[in-house]
N, C-alpha and C positions, 0 to 999 in steps of 0.2 A: 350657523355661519355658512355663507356659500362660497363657493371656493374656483375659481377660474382656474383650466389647467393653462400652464405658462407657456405652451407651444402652439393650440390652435384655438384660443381666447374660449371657449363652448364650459359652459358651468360642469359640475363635476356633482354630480351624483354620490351618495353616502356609500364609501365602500367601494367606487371607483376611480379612487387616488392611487397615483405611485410615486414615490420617492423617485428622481434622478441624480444619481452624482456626477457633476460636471466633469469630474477626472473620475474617470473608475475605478471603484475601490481597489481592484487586482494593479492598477498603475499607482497605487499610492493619494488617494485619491479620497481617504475613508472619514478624514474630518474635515474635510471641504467643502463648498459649498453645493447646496442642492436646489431642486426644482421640483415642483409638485406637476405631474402630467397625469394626463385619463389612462387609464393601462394599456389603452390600444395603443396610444402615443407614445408610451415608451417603450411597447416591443416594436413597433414601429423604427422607433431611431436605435433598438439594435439587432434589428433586422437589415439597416440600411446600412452601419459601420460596427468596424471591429473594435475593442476595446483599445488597440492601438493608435487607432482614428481618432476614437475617443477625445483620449486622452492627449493627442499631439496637436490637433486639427479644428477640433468641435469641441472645446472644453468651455465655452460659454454659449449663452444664449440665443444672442444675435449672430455668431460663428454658425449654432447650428439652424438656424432659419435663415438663413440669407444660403444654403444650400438649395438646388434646384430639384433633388427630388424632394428633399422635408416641405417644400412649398409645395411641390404637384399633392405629397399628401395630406397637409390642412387646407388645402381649397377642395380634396376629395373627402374628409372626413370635416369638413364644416355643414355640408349637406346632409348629414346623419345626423339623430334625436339625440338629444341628451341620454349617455346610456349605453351609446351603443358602443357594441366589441364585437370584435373581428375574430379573423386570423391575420396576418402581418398582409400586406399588398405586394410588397418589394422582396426580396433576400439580397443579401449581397455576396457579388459573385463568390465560390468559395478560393480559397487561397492556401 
């Protein structure tokens, strides 16, 4: 079965899935629903916000793709191979 990650459409390699919780489990968050991303994709969006963020702001799909930097990073990680993993691009400021 091939598996599209749900943030920057690119197939998903065996072993390169992560689970997302739309609300983060630490916000209550732990049987809700989730998203399958490539793993750079999802240190990627918690690289970018805080579990706070998360969970008030970004707690679906299209919340968190209609953000302007998650779009600067699937038009910059569309151009990478199926596979490929980073280190995160962004941090978010600390707080």
């Amino acid at each position: 079965m091939i598996m599209e990650c749900e943030l920057c459409g690119r197939k998903i390699l065996w072993g390169d899935d992560s689970k997302h919780h739309l609300v983060p489990r630490q916000k209550g968050g732990t049987h809700g629903p989730t998203v399958v991303f490539h793993n750079v994709c999802h240190k990627q969006i918690h690289a970018l916000f805080s579990e706070h963020e998360l969970a008030l702001f970004y707690n679906t799909l299209p919340k968190l793709k209609a953000h302007r930097d998650v779009q600067r990073f699937v038009k910059w990680v569309n151009k990478k191979p199926n596979g490929f993993n980073s280190r995160v691009r962004i941090r978010r400021k600390r707080r």
